[in-house]
C-alpha positions in Angstrom: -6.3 8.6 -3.3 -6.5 4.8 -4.0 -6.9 2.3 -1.4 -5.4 2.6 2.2 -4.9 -0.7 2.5 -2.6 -1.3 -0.5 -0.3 1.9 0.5 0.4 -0.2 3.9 1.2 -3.7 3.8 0.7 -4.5 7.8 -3.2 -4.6 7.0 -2.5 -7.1 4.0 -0.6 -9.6 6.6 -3.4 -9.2 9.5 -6.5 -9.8 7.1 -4.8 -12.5 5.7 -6.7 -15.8 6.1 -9.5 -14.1 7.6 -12.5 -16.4 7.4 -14.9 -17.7 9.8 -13.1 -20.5 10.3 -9.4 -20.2 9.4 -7.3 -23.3 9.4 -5.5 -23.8 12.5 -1.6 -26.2 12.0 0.1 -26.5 15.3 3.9 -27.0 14.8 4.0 -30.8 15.0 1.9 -30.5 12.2 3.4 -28.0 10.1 7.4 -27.1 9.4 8.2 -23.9 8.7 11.1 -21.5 8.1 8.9 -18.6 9.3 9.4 -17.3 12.9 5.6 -16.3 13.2 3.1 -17.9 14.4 -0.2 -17.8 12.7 -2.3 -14.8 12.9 -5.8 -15.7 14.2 -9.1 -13.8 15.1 -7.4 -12.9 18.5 -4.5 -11.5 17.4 -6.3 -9.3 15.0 -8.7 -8.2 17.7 -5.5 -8.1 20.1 -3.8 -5.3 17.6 -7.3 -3.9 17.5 -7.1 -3.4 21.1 -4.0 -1.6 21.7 -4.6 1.6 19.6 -5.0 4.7 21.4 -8.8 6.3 20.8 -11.8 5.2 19.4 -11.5 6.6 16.3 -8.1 4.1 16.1 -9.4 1.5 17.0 -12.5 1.6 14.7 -10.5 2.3 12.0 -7.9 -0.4 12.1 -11.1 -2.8 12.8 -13.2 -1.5 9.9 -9.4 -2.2 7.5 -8.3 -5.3 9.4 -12.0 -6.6 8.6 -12.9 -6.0 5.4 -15.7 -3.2 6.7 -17.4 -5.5 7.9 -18.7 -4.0 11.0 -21.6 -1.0 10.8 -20.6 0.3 14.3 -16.9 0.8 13.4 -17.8 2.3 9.7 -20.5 4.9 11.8 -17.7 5.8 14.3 -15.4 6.5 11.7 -17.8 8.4 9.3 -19.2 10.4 12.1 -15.9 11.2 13.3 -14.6 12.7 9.5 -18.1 14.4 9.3 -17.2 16.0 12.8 -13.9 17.4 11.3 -15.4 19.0 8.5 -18.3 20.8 10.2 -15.1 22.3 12.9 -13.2 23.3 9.5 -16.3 24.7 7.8 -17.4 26.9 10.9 -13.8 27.6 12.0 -13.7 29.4 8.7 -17.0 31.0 9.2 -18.9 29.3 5.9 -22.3 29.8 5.7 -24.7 26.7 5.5 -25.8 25.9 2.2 -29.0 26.8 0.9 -30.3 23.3 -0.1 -28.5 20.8 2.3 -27.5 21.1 5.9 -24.0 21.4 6.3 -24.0 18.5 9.3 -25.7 16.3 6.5 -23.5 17.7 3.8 -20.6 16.5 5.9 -21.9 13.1 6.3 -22.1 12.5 3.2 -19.0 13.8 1.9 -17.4 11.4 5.1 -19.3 8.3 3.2 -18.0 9.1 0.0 -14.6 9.5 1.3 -14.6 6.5 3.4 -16.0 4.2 0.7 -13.6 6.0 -1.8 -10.3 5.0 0.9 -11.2 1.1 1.2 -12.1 0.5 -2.3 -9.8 1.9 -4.8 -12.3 0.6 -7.7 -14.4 3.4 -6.6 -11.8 6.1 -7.7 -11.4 4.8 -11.5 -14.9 5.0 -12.1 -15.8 8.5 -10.8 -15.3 11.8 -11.9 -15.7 15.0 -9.3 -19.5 15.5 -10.6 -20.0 11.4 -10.2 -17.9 11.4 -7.0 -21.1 13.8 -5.6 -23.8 11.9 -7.0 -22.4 9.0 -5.1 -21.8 10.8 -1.6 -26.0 11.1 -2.8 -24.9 15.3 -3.1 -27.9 16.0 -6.2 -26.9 19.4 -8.4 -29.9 21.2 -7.0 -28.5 21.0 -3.7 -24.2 21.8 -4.7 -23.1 22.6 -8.2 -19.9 20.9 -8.8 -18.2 24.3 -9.3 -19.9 25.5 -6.1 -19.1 22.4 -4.4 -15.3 22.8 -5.4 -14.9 26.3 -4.7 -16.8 26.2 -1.2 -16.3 22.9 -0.1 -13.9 20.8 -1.3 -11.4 21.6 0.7 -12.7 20.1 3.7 -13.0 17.1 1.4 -9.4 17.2 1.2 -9.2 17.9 4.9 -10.7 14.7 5.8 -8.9 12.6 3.8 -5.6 13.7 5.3 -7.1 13.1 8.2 -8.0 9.8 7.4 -4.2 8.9 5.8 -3.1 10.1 8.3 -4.4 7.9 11.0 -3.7 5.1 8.7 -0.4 5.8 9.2 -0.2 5.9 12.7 -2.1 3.1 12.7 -0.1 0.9 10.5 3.3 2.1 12.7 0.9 0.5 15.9 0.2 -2.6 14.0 4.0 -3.1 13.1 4.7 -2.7 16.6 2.6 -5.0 17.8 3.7 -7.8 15.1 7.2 -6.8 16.5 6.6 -7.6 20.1 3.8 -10.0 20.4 3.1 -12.3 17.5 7.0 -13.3 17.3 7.2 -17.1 18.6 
């Protein structure tokens, strides 16, 4: 899947400079051809702000960020976990054996998650590592079984999740658009 962040470049030019203590040039200070002003902790909490649901706004917060906040990462997580549990009982699957599917989904959401911010993640797993990560043991899923049964709700998640990245990302360009212009 490879990182969400890469795949839009509005995240790239909010997290930019983001430090505790970013650098602030007024204009007497500092000429510029650029017609934006610099983007600062407000404006990032500003576009953070004006998206739609909770799930948006935790999101864009956890990207914008670096993942740096646990409440935003659980929102999110629990949210994809959600999705897959509907999907699974929608189609009328049976709980696994070995591992509740609520707990199956939350970890599967982890693994996605973790697997959409850092693309590192993705060159160094394979489907049977991928599970050991999400913490997924083989007496609990085979990788076959796991493929077979569940991996489509896997995949369901994760269009979810690009998805909302893209909505997102049309949100954050927006708001570049209208507010931070000087």
């Amino acid at each position: 899947m490879g990182s969400i962040t890469t795949q839009f470049p509005i995240f790239e030019w909010f997290k930019q400079d983001l430090t505790v203590k970013s650098p602030s040039y007024d204009a007497a200070n500092v000429r510029g051809t650029s017609l934006e002003k610099p983007i600062d902790v407000q404006d990032r909490l500003g576009v953070v702000g004006v998206m739609d649901s909770l799930f948006s706004k935790s999101l864009a917060s956890l990207i914008i960020f670096d993942g740096n906040s646990e409440a935003d990462y659980i929102c999110v997580r629990e949210h994809l976990a959600n999705l897959f549990v509907e999907g699974a009982l929608k189609d009328k699957k049976k709980e696994p054996q070995k591992i509740a599917m609520y707990h199956l989904a939350w970890l599967v959401s982890r693994m996605v998650l973790d697997f959409a911010i850092d693309p590192e993640l993705e060159k160094n797993f394979t489907e049977r590592g991928r599970l050991y990560y999400a913490g997924i043991s083989s007496n609990q899923i085979g990788s076959d079984a796991y493929r077979v049964t569940w991996k489509k709700y896997e995949k369901l998640i994760e269009r979810t999740l690009i998805n909302e990245v893209a909505e997102i990302s049309k949100i954050m360009s927006r708001y570049k658009k209208s507010t931070l212009r000087a």
